[in-house]
C-alpha positions as a Markdown table, in Angstrom:
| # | Residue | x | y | z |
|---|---|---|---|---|
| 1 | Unk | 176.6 | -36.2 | -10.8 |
| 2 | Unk | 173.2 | -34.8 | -9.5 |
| 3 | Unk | 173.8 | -31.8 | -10.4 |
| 4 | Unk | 174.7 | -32.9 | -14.1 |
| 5 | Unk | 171.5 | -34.5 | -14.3 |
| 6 | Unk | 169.7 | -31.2 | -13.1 |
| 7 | Unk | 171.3 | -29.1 | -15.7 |
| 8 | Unk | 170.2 | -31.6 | -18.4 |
| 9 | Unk | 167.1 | -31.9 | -17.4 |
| 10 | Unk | 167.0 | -28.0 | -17.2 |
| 11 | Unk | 168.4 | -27.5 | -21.0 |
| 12 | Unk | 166.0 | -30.2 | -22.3 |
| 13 | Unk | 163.1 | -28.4 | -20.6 |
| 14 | Unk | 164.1 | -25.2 | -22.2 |
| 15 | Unk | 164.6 | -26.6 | -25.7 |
| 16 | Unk | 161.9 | -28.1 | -26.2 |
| 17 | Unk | 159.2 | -25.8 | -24.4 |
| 18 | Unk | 155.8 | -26.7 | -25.8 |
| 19 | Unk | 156.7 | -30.8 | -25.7 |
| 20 | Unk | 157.9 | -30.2 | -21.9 |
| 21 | Unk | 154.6 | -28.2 | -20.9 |
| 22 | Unk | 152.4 | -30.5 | -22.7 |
| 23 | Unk | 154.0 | -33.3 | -20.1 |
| 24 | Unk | 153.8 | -31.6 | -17.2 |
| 25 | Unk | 150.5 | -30.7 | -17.5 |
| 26 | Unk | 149.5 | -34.3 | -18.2 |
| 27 | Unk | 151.4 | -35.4 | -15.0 |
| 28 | Unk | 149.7 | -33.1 | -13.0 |
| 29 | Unk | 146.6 | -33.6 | -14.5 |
| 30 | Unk | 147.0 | -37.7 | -14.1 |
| 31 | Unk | 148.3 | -37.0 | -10.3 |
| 32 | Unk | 145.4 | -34.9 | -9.6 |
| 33 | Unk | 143.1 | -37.3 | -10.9 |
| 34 | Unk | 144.9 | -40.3 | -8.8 |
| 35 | Unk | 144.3 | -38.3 | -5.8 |
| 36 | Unk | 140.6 | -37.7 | -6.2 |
| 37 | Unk | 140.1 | -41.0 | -7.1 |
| 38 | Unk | 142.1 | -42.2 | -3.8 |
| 39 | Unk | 140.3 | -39.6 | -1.7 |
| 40 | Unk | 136.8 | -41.1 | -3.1 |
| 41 | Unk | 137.5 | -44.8 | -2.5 |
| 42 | Unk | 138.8 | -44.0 | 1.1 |
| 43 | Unk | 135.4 | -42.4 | 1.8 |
| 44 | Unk | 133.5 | -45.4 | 0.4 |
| 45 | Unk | 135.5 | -47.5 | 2.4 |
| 46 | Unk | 134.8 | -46.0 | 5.4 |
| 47 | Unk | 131.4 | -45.3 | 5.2 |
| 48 | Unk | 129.4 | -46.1 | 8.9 |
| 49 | Unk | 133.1 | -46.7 | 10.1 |
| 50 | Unk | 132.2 | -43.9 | 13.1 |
| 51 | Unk | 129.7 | -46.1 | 14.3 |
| 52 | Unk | 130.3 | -48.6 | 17.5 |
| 53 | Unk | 130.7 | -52.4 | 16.0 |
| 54 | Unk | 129.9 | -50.8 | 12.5 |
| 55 | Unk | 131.0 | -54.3 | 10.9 |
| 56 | Unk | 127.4 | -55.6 | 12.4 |
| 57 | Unk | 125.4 | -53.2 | 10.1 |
| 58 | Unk | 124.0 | -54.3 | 7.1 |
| 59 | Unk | 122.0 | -52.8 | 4.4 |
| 60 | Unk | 119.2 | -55.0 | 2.1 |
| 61 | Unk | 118.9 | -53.5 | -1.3 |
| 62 | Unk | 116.6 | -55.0 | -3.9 |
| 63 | Unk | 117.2 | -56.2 | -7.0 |
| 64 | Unk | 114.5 | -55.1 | -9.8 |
| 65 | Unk | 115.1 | -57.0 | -13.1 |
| 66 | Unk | 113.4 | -56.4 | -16.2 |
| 67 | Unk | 113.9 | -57.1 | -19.7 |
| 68 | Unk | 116.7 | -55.0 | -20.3 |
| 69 | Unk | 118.5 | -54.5 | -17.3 |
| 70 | Unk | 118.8 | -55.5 | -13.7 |
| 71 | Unk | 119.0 | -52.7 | -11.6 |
| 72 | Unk | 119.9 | -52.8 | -7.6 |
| 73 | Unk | 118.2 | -50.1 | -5.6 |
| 74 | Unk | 117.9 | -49.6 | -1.7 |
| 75 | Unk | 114.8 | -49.1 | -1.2 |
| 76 | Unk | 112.6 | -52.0 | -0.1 |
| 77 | Unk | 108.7 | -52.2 | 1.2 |
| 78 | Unk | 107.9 | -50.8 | 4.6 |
| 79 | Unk | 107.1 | -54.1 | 5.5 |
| 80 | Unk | 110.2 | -55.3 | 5.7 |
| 81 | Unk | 111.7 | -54.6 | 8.9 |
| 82 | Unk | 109.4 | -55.9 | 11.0 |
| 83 | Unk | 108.9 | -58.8 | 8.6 |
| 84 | Unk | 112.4 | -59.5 | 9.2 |
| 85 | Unk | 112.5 | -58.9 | 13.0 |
| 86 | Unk | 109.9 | -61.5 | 13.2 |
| 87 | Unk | 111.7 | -64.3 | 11.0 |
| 88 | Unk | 114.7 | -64.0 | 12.2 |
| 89 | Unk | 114.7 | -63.2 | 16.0 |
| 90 | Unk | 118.3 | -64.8 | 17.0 |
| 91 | Unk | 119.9 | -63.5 | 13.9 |
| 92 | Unk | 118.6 | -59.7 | 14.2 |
| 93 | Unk | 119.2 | -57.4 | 16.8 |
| 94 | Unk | 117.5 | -54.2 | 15.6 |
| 95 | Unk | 116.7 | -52.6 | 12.2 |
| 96 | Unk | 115.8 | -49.6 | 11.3 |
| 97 | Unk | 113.8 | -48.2 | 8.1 |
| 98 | Unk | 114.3 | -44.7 | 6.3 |
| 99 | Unk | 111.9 | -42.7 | 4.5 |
| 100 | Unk | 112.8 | -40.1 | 1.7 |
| 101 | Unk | 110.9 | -37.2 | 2.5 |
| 102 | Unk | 112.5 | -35.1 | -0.1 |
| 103 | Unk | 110.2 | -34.6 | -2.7 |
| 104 | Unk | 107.1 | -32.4 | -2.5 |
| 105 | Unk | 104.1 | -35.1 | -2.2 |
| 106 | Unk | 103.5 | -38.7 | -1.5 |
| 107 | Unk | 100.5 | -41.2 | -1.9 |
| 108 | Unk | 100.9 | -44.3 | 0.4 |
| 109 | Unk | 98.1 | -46.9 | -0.5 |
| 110 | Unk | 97.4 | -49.7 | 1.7 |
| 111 | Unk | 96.7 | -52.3 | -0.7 |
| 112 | Unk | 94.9 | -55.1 | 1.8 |
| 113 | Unk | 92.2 | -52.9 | 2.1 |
| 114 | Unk | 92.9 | -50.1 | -0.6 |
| 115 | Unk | 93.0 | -47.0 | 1.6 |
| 116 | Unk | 95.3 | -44.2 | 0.9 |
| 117 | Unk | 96.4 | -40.8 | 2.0 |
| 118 | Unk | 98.6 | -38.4 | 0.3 |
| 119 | Unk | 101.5 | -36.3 | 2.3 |
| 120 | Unk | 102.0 | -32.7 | 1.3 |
| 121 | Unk | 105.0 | -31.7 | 2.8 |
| 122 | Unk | 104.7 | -27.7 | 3.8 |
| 123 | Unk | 107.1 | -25.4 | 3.4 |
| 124 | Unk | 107.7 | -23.3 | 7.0 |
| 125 | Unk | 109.3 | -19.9 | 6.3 |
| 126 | Unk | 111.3 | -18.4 | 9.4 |
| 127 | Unk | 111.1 | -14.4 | 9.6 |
């Protein structure tokens, strides 16, 4: 009966050529799709998984509203962190704070007495 099926299948595919690859290529197309999709939500998933009691890591983020949106970003002041240490001494072990040094300048200004100083990253070339 199997076998019947196949050679049906078979002759439809045949006969109607243009209809059948038009179909396959949207399977594989959808499958594909399915699978990146899967691949990606796995990574988010397990993302700091590597580290030892990972479930004990948090991350602050800060919410910036304005008129016409609100807009979550993780970056907060540097302030924070040790802000936090102090406030909550029972309830934090450790924290840690990460600069972006990516870009090619930066100006930190210290606003309680409005000094500043601007970081030029250099660019070291290896020969």
């Amino acid at each position: 009966m199997f076998k019947n099926y196949m050679k049906i299948a078979v002759r439809n595919l045949l006969k109607n050529k243009v209809y059948s690859l038009i179909n396959i290529i949207g399977l594989a197309i959808g499958l594909a799709t399915c699978l990146l999709i899967i691949l990606f939500v796995l990574n988010e998933w397990s993302y700091d998984d590597f580290h030892n009691n990972s479930e004990r890591i948090h991350r602050i983020v800060q919410t910036t509203t304005s008129v016409e949106r609100e807009e979550e970003q993780a970056t907060t002041p540097f302030q924070l962190g040790p802000v936090l240490d102090a406030e909550f001494p029972n309830q934090i072990e450790s924290s840690v704070r990460f600069f972006d040094m990516q870009e090619e300048s930066h100006s930190f200004i210290n606003r309680s007495d409005m000094s500043s100083f601007r970081f030029q990253r250099r660019k070291f070339l290896l020969c």
